[in-house]
C-alpha positions in Angstrom: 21.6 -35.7 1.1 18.0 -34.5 0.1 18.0 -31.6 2.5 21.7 -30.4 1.4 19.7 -30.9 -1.7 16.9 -29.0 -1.1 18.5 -26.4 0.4 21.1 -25.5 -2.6 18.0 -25.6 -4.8 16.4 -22.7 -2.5 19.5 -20.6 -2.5 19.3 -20.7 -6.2 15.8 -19.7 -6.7 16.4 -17.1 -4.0 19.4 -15.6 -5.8 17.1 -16.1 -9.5 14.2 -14.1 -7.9 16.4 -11.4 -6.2 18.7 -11.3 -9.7 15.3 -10.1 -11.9 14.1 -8.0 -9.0 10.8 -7.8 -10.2 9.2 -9.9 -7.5 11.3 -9.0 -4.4 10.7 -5.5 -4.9 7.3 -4.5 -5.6 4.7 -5.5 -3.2 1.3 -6.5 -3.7 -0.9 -5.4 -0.1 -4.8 -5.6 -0.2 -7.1 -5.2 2.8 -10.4 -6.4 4.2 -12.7 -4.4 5.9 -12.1 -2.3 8.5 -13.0 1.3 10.3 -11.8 4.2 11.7 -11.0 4.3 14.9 -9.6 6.7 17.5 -6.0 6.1 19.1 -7.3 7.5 22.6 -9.7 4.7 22.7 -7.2 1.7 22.6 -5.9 -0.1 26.1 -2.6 1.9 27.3 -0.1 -1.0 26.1 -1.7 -0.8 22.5 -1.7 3.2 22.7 1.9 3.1 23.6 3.1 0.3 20.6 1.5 2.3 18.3 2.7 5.4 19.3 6.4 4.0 18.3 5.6 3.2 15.1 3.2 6.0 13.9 3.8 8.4 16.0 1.0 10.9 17.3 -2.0 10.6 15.5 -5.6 10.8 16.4 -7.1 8.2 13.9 -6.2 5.0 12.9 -8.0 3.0 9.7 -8.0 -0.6 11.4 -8.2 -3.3 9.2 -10.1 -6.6 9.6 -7.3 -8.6 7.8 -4.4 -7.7 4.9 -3.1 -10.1 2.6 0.6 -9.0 1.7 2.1 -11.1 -1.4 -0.5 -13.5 -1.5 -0.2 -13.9 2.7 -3.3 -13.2 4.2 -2.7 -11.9 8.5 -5.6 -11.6 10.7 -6.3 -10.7 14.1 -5.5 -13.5 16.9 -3.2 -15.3 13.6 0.5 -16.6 15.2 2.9 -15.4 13.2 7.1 -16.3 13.5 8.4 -13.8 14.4 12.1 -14.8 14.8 14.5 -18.0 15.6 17.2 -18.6 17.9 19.0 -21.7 18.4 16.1 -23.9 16.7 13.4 -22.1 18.5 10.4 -20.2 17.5 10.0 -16.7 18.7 5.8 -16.7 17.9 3.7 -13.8 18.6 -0.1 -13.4 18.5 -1.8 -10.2 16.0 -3.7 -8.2 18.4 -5.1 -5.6 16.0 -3.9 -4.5 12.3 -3.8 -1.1 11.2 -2.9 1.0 7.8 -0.5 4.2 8.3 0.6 5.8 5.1 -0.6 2.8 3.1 1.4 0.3 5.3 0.0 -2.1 7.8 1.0 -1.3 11.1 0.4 -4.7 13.3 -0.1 -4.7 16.8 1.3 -7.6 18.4 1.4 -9.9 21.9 4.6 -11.9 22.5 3.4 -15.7 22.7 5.4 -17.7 25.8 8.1 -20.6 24.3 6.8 -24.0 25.2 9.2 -26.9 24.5 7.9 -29.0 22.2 
């Protein structure tokens, strides 16, 4: 009863906050330190992610950590990254970097262990 509960009263503040469409749709992103750092000096696999997502640039600025809406992701942070059938699909932040004003993050697939 409480989680039908608590789950109608989500839906409803989902569908307020979507309705106004003030806070869903402008994003607040700040950043914490960081460099510049050439692409050509990255490991292969991290050359080759980035690659897909930025396409063919020389310099990256990386990032030491970017908070997005108040959520601040780090380097070696798990993050969920999807669920299927009750299980967590975690990965692991390798490296963060901005392209175009938007963080870019660089990620490593975590294994599923059964809990």
């Amino acid at each position: 009863m409480l989680k039908t509960f608590a789950t109608k009263h989500q839906y409803l503040q989902s569908w307020n906050l979507q309705r106004s469409g003030s806070l869903l749709c402008e994003h607040y992103m700040s950043t914490t330190g960081g460099k510049e750092v050439m692409v050509q000096s990255f490991p292969v696999f991290i050359q080759t992610a980035v690659v897909a997502d930025v396409g063919y640039k020389k310099l990256l600025f990386q990032v030491n950590s970017v908070d997005v809406d108040g959520v601040r992701f780090s380097p070696n942070m798990a993050i969920v990254c999807g669920v299927s059938d009750d299980n967590l699909h975690l990965s692991r932040i390798d490296a963060i970097f901005l392209s175009d004003s938007l963080p870019v993050f660089v990620c490593c697939k975590l294994e599923q262990q059964v809990f």
